[in-house]
N, C-alpha and C positions, 0 to 999 in steps of 0.2 A: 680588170675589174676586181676588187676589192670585194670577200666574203667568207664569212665562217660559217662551219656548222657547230650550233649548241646546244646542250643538255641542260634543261631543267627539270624541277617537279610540276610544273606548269607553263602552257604554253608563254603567258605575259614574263615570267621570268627568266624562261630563257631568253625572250626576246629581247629584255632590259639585259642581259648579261653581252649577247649580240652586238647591241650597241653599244655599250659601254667599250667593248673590244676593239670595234671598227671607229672607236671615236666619233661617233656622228652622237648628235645633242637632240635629236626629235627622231620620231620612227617616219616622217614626213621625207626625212633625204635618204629612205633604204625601202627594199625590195624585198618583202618578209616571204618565207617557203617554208607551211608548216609541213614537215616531212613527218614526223608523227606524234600524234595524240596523248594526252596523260590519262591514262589509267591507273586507279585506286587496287583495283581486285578483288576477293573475296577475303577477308582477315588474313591479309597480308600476303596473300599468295597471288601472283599474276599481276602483280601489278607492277605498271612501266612506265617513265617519265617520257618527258614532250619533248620531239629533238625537232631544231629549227633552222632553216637556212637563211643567213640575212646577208642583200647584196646591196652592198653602198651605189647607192645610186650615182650616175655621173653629173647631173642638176638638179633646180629645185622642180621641174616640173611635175605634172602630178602625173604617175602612171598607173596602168589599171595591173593591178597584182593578183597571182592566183593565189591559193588555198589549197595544200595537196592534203584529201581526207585519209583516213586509215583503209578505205575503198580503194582509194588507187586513184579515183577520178577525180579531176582539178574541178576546184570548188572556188568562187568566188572570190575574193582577198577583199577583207574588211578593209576600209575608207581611212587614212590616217586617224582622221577622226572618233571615230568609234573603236582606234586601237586604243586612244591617249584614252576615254572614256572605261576601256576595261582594265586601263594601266591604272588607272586612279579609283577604281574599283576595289580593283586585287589589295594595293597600297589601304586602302579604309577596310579591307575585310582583315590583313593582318592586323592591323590597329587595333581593330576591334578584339581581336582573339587576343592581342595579346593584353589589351584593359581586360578581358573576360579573366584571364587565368592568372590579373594579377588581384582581381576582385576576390576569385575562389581562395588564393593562397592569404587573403586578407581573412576571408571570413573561417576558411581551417586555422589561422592561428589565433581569429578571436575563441573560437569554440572551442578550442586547447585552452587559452588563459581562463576561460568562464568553466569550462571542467575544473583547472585546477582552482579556479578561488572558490565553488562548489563544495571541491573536498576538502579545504583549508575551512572554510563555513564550516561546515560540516562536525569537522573533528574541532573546531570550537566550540562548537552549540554541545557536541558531544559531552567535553571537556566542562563547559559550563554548568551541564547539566548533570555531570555525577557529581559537582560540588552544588548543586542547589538542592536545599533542607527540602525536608516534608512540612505544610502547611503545619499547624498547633492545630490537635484539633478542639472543635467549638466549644464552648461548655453544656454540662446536661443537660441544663434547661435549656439551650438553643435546640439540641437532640431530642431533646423530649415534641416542643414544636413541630420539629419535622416531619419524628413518629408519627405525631397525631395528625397532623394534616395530610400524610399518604394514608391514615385509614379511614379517615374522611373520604378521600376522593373515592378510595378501594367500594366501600359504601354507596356512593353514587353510582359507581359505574356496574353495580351488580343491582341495583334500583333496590337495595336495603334503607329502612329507619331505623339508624340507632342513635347512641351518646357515647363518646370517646372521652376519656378521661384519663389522666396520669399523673401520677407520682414519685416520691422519688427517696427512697429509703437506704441509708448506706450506701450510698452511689449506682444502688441498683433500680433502672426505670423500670416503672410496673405499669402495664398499659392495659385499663380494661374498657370491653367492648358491650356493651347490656343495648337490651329489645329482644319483643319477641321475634323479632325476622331475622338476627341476628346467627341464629342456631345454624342457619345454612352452611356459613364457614366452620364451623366446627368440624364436620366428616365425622368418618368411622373414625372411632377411639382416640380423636382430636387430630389426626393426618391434616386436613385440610388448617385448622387450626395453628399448627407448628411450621407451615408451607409460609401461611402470613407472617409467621414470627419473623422466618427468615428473611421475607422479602421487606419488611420491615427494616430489617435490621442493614440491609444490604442498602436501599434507598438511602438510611439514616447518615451509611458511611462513605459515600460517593458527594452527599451533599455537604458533609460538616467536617470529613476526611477520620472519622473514626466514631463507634460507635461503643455504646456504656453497655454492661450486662443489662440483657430486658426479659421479662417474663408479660406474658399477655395469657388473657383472659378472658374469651368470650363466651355471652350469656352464661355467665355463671361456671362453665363447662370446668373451665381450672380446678376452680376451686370443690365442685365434686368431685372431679379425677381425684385431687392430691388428699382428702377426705377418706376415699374408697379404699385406695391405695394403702394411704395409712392403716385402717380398721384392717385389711386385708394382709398385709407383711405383722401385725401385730400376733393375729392366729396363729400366720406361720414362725412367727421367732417362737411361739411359745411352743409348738408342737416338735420344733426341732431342740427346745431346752426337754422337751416330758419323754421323745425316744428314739432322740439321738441321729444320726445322718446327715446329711445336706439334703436341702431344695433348692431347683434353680427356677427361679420366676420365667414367665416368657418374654421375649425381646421387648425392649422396652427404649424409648429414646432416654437422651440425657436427660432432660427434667425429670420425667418419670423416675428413673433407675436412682436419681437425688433423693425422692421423695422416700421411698423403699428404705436408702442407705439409712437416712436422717430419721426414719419409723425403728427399722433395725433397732438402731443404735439405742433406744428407750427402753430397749427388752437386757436384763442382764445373761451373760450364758452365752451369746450369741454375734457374731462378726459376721460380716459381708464383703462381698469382693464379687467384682466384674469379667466375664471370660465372651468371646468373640470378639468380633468386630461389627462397624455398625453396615449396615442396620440390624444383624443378630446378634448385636450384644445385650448380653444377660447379665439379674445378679444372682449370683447365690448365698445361699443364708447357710451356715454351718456354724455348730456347737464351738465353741472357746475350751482350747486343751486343755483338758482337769474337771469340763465341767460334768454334774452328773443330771440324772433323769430324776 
């Protein structure tokens, strides 16, 4: 009587390997003895393939087959039927694994080519965009509109009545703000005042892509600052032309410290110049070499 014993990584393949050896074409004309079990193990340790005994039968009759367990104790032997059943099993589960991991190798080299046309994208757009110009920006009078319409809304949203109005002199927007309720944004010594200026200005340049020199002016407040200021640097140029020294004003913003310079400069005897940084930047007023008291 005709048999082998064989090794696979699973019982159906060894079985298939079996037969293929003894030349029999169905497991219907053999005599299967699984002698032992496949095991996987634990990440890769203990584990052992399925070894099988197959005995070419001597007709087609059907005989009843045992099953030897990894117990020891003879186990039933599955029905030809239900072996061709797990042969064609096995045969659709490699199928399948192997469509699954030619799907995955499909989709890892889509995600490679769409990475790299990403970064090809990418250093285009790059590329495009250190040669793409800065927008022109608007003209004043478009700037000027914008001004006004953020200190409108600004007005609204503090529940202020006033009148916004602007002009436009030598390229410079003058923007003033009148009402009596209007005095709220002023602040101490026009802080709140110079706050709108900037946010003004910043609005102006986001929407029109650049902004024109602007001075603003609410209820009036400007226009007594630069007033006070003036009268106020006049005394002092004169008292440093009658006895001599320097005075340094107290910090003062850029407009302010303009106002000062440009009062200065009316007085003969006497020059101006800036020392800190802001916000403690100051001017000083000191005598012109030669001059006397």
């Amino acid at each position: 009587m005709e048999w082998v014993e064989v090794t696979g990584s699973t019982v159906e393949i060894a079985v298939e390997a079996a037969l293929e050896e003894l030349g029999i074409d169905s497991v219907e004309n053999a005599e299967v003895e699984v002698l032992q079990k496949a095991a996987g193990g634990f990440l890769g340790m203990g584990s052992r393939p399925a070894i099988v005994k197959v005995v070419k039968a001597p007709s087609r009759s059907k005989r009843r087959r045992r099953r030897g367990g990894s117990s020891g104790q003879p186990q039933p032997q599955p029905q030809p039927q239900q072996q061709q059943q797990q042969q064609n099993q096995h045969k659709k589960r490699q199928q399948q694994q192997g469509e699954t991991q030619a799907a995955k190798s499909g989709q890892r080299s889509q995600r490679r080519r769409a990475q790299q046309d990403g970064k090809g994208r990418s250093m285009e757009n790059g590329q495009a965009g250190n040669k793409t110009e800065r927008p022109e920006p608007a003209p004043i009078e478009e700037q000027a509109k914008v001004a006004t319409a953020f200190l409108d809304g600004l007005l609204d949203a503090f529940g202020l009545e006033g009148e916004i109005t602007s002009r436009i002199e030598d390229d410079v927007l003058y923007l003033d703000v009148v009402g009596d309720q209007t005095e709220a944004l002023v602040g101490a010594k026009g802080a709140a005042m110079y706050s709108v200026l900037e946010l003004t200005r910043t609005t102006v340049q986001r929407k029109t892509f650049g902004a024109p020199r602007m001075r603003i002016d609410i209820a009036g407040y400007g226009a007594r600052r630069r007033e006070a200021l003036t009268i106020y640097t006049h005394r002092l140029a004169e008292q440093v032309v009658a006895e001599g020294g320097e005075v340094m004003l107290e910090p003062m913003n850029a407009a302010d410290r303009k106002v000062v310079h440009d009062a200065a400069g009316e007085i003969d005897g006497v020059r101006t110049h800036s020392e800190g940084e802001d916000p403690r930047r100051a001017v000083v007023i000191s005598p012109v070499d030669g001059a006397t008291s």
